[in-house]
C-alpha positions, 0 to 999 in steps of 0.5 A: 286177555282172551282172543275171540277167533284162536288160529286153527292150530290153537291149543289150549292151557290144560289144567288138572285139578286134584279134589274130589272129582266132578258131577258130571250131571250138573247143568253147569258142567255138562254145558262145558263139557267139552272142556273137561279133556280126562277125567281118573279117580284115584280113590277107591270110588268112582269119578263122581263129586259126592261132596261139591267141593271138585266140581265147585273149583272146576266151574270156577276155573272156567269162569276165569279161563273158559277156553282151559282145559281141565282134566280131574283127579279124584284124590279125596271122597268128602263121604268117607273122611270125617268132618274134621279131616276133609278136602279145605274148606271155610275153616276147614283146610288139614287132610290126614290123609291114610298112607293110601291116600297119599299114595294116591295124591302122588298117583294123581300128580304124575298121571297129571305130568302124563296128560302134559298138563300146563297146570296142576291146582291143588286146594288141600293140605296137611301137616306133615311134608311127604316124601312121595308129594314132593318127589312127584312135585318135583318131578312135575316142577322139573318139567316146567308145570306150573304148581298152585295150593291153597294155603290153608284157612286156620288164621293164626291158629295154624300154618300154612299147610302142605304142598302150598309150602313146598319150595316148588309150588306157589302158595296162595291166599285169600282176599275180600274183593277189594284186597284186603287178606281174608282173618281165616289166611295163615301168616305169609311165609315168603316173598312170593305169597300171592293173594286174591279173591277168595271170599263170597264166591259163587260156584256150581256145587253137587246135589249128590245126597243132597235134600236140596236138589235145586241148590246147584250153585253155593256161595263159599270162602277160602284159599281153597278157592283163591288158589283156583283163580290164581291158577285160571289167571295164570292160565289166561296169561300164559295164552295171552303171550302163546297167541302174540308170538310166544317171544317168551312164552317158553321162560314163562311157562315155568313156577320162576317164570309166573312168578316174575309176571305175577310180580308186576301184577301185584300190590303189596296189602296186608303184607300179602302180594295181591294180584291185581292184573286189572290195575297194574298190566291189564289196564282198559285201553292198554295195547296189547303189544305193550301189555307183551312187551311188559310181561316179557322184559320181566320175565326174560329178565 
């Protein structure tokens, strides 16, 4: 999907990520450090991830799309919430936020419309809709940025949590690494609720207050981390088609539009969509061109 020699006037997909911010000290983050374009804290602390779970996510993006670019809201300090109220972790996926905090998450997303991000991922959740998210949601939405949440990680015991909810953001869950739905995924809440690999996944991790300061990489699970390569995927489709011609690129570059590619890349399992580009699109030895022509008659369609 990627192109090794990108034409002069290349411009990359540009991802904001809203989490816990990035430690920018890390051996595997300063070795892309190129990648990472802004970085805005939108706590009462500085940019630096105290907890992990912000840097976790923005290495990940760049295994699955490394020629993204990547900009970092700090919308969550793991430090200052108690255990049972953090960023979406294994098990872990409510965030009750205080009315500053969610001031700040609507902050973060229209500083990530400013920065004319392609697309903004999000791995938290909460109850209760809020009316200032989703306005700058829809602000968002109606410029054609493409939305990903996790859905959330309680299994049958809780719902698919907010914004992964939300009408204009595309939900997304967990898989194992042959597609069969994670026992932590909420129940599927309509026709588009995608899922992929989001179990036993490797990924850089801070050693800020950590007694362990040689463990730079962690091993993890949750849709926290599925949304995250959904959206490093979309990434990689969306340059896919802009580097062939962009006969459709600006219909893809829409929630409705991805939607439609996501569509003929999935396999109904488990009663989820699961993405699975290799197999249905992507095929070894497939053309290009073919592989163009495919995604865009779906998508113009």
């Amino acid at each position: 999907m990627q192109v090794k020699s990108p034409p002069s006037d290349y411009q990359a997909p540009k991802i904001a990520i809203l989490d816990t911010g990035l430690d920018q000290d890390h051996p595997a983050i300063m070795a892309c450090v190129e990648n990472f374009r802004q970085l805005k804290s939108f706590t009462d602390g500085e940019t630096r991830d105290f907890h992990g779970h912000g840097t976790f996510i923005a290495s990940l993006i760049l295994k699955v799309a490394p020629q993204s670019h990547l900009y970092i809201a700090k919308v969550a300090e793991r430090r200052l919430l108690p255990l049972n109220n953090c960023i979406a972790d294994v098990r872990i996926s409510i965030v009750n936020f205080t009315s500053h905090k969610l001031t700040s998450l609507h902050q973060a997303i229209r500083w990530a419309i400013d920065q004319e991000v392609d697309i903004i991922t999000m791995s938290f959740g909460m109850t209760n809709a809020d009316l200032g998210i989703g306005q700058a949601i829809h602000e968002a939405h109606s410029k054609n940025i493409i939305i990903f949440a996790a859905a959330s990680n309680g299994g049958g015991n809780q719902d698919v949590t907010y914004p992964a909810r939300n009408k204009e953001v595309i939900p997304i869950f967990s898989t194992d690494g042959v597609g069969n739905g994670s026992t932590f995924n909420p129940n599927p809440i309509k026709n588009d609720s995608f899922s992929i690999l989001g179990e036993a996944i490797r990924s850089s991790w801070t050693t800020y207050n950590s007694s362990d300061t040689t463990a730079l990489t962690k091993l993890k699970s949750g849709t926290s981390y599925a949304a995250p390569i959904a959206a490093g995927m979309a990434a990689l489709i969306l340059d896919f088609v802009k580097l062939r011609g962009e006969s459709c690129y600006s219909e893809l570059h829409s929630q409705q539009g991805m939607i439609k590619a996501f569509d003929i890349m999935e396999s109904k399992r488990d009663g989820y969509n699961y993405l699975c580009p290799w197999k249905k699109v992507f095929q070894a030895g497939a053309a290009p061109d073919s592989i163009l022509s495919k995604i865009c008659a779906e998508v113009m369609n």
